[in-house]
C-alpha positions, -999 to 999 in steps of 0.1 A, spaced: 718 92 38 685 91 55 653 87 34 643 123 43 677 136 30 673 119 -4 640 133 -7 654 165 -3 679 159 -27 656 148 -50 635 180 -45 669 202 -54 676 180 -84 641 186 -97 640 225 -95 676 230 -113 663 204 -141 636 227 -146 655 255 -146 684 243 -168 659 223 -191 666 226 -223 642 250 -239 655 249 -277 631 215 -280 599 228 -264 600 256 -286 607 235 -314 578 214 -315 556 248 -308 568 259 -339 567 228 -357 527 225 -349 522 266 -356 539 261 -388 524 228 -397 485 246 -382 493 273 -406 492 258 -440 462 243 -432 447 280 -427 441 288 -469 416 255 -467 396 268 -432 392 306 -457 379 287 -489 351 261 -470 333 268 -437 328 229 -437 362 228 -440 367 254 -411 342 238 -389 363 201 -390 395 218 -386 379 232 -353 373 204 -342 407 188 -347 421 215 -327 397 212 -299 401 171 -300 438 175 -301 442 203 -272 420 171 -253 441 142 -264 471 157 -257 454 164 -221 444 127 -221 478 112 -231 494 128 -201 472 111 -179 478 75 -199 511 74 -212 536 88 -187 525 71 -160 512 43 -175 480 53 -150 443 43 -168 424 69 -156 388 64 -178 374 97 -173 386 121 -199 351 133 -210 338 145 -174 371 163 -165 364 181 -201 331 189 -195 339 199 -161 360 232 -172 334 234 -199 307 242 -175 322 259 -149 341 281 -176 304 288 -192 286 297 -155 312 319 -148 313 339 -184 273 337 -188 263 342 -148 290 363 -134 303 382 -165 343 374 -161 363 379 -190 364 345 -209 407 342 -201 397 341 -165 370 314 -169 390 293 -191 418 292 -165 396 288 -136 376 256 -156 410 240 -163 422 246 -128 388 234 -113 393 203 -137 426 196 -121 414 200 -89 387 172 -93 416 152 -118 435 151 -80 409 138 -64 404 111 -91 443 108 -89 449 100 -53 416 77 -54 436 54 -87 467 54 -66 449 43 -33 432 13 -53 461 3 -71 447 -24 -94 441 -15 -134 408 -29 -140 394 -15 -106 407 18 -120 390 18 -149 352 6 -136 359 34 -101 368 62 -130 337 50 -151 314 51 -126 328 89 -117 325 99 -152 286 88 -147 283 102 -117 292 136 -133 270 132 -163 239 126 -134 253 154 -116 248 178 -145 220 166 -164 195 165 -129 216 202 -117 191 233 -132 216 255 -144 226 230 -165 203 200 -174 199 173 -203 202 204 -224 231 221 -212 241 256 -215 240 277 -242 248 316 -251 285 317 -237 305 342 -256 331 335 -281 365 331 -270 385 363 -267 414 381 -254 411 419 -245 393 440 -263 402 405 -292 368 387 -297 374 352 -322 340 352 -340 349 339 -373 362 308 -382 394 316 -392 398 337 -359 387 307 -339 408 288 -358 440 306 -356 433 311 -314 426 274 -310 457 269 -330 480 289 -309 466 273 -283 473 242 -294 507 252 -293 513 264 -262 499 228 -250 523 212 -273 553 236 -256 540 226 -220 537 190 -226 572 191 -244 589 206 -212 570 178 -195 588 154 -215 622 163 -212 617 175 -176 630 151 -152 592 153 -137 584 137 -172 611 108 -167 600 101 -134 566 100 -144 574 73 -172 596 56 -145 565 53 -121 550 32 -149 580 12 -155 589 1 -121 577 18 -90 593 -2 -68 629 6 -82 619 42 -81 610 40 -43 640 25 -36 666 53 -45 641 78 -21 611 91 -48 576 84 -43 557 74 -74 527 87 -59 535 119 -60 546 117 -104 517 99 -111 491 128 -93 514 153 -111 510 136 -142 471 130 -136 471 168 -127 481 186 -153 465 163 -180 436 175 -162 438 212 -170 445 203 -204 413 183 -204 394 216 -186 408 239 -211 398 217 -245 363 217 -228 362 249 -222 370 261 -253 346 235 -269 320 253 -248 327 286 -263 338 278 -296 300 263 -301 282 281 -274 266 252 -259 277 224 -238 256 197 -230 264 165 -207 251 142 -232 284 155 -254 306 142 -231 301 106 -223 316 74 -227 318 79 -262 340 107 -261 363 91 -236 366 59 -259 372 87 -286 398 106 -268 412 68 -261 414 58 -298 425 92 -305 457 88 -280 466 57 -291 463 59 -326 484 88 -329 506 76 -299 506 71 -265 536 92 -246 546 113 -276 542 149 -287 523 144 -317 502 114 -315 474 130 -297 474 158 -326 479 132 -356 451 108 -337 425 139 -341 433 147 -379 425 107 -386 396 104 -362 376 136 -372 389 146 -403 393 110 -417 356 105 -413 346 137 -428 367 131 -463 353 95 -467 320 112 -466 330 138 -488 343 113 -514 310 101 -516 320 68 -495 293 78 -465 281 43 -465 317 27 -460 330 51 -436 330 31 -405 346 3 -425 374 25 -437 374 37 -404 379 2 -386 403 -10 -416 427 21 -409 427 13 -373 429 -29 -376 461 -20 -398 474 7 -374 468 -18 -346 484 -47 -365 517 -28 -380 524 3 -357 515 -14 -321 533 22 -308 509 42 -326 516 60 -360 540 86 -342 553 61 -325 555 36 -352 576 64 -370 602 64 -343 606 32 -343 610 28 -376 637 60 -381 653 46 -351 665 14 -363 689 31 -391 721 44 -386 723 34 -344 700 59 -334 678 71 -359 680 98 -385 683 134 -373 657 147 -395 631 126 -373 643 140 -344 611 157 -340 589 128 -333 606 121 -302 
């Protein structure tokens, strides 16, 4: 069989996966993260401080789990999380504030416009090749965006402000518990897509691209083509979160979405987990809501301590991640794990 041929047969065997995919675990986790989003909702009611942090673990998890794409299937480190969210952020907040669109048509066209520039940043990784010249060419891009918007006049050092609040229809999320429970079901659907991805054989060969390329070129697939997938759609994840950080606040400023935030989405991913469903989710609850408990305590003083303890120990004990660190842990019992903890996967 000719190279060509396999290709094509690889093409074939890639749209019946999809179609015959199994669906049941997708909508599993979906569930597991509305139900689990849920309880949280009485505590968002009784506290708009409370309401406020839980925000932003939905926003910060809808990006992680954007980011984690990008990092963990293909093993790919693209170091330029925070520019691709700002990105849909400010083209999602032109478009709403200039041109009037409804806000569901500027949040699509700001992830899709962040996807669009994630390819370009994709193909450019792949054409250098080496790690560490990765990370400084994607650094330098994520600067070259800040510069971009900060000397740009519709934007500036102070950003945009006065975008609407998300809504759907005639449905505008003005509260925070209406916020709340949109970002939450949006947080979902993520959590469904990435899922699919997983268990897709798109997400296999993604991992596999990471693993050993040249093995994968040799039985006819290009690892190129998984690892700009891969990029891709982590970068309309990364639009959307911005996006909706945009509206959710009503401003977005380049000066939020710098190197700090990439190392932030970073520690966020692998804290919780690199390539799993619910690190990028469990990473945000400990990373924002971890700091804002030591404070409330009345330990304000020791919180990056606490902080940098949790993560030495985390680093130390669950190399994998705390999600990760649970499978492994589960797995080793009974030759394959105990089915109750088949939801980590």
């Amino acid at each position: 069989m000719s190279s060509s041929e396999a290709t094509a047969t690889h093409e074939e065997e890639l749209d019946v996966d999809l179609r015959n995919l199994e669906w049941t675990e997708p909508i599993r986790a979906a569930a597991f993260v509305l139900v689990g989003g849920l309880v949280v909702v009485p505590f968002v009611i009784s506290s708009n401080y409370v309401g406020y942090v839980a925000l932003l673990v939905l926003m910060f998890g809808i990006m992680a789990s954007g980011y984690n794409i990008m990092l963990g299937w293909p093993n790919l480190l693209v170091f330029c999380p925070a520019a691709l969210a700002v990105i849909g952020g400010v083209v999602s907040s032109l478009l709403a504030i200039q041109m009037g669109l409804p806000f569901a048509v500027t949040l699509l066209i700001g992830g899709l416009t962040a996807a669009i520039v994630g390819s370009a940043v994709a193909a450019s990784a792949i054409i250098i090749g080496s790690t560490f010249e990765i990370v400084i060419a994607t650094l330098a891009f994520e600067q070259i965006v800040y510069y971009a918007f900060t000397n740009w006049d519709r934007v500036g050092p102070t950003g945009i402000s006065g975008m609407p609040n998300p809504s759907l229809g005639p449905l505008v999320f003005t509260s925070q518990v209406e916020q709340y429970v949109f970002l939450l079901a949006v947080l979902v659907l993520v959590t469904f897509i990435v899922t699919a991805f997983d268990r897709s054989l798109l997400g296999t060969l993604a991992v596999a691209t990471g693993e050993d390329e040249e093995l994968l070129r040799s039985i006819g697939y290009n690892p190129s083509r998984y690892k700009l997938v891969s990029v891709v759609l982590g970068a309309f994840v990364l639009g959307i979160g911005g996006a909706l950080y945009a509206h959710v606040n009503g401003l977005v400023t380049p000066g939020a979405f710098t190197l700090d935030q990439t190392v932030l989405l970073l520690v966020i991913a692998v804290l919780g987990g690199l390539r799993t469903i619910y690190g990028p989710i469990v990473g945000a609850v400990l990373m924002i809501g971890l700091p804002e408990i030591v404070r409330s305590l009345g330990f304000g003083d020791y919180q990056p301590y606490i902080i940098g303890l949790t993560l030495i120990l985390v680093i130390l004990f669950l190399p994998s991640g705390i999600v990760g660190g649970v499978k492994d842990y589960f797995g080793d019992f009974d030759n394959g794990g105990v089915s109750a903890w088949a939801f980590w996967k």
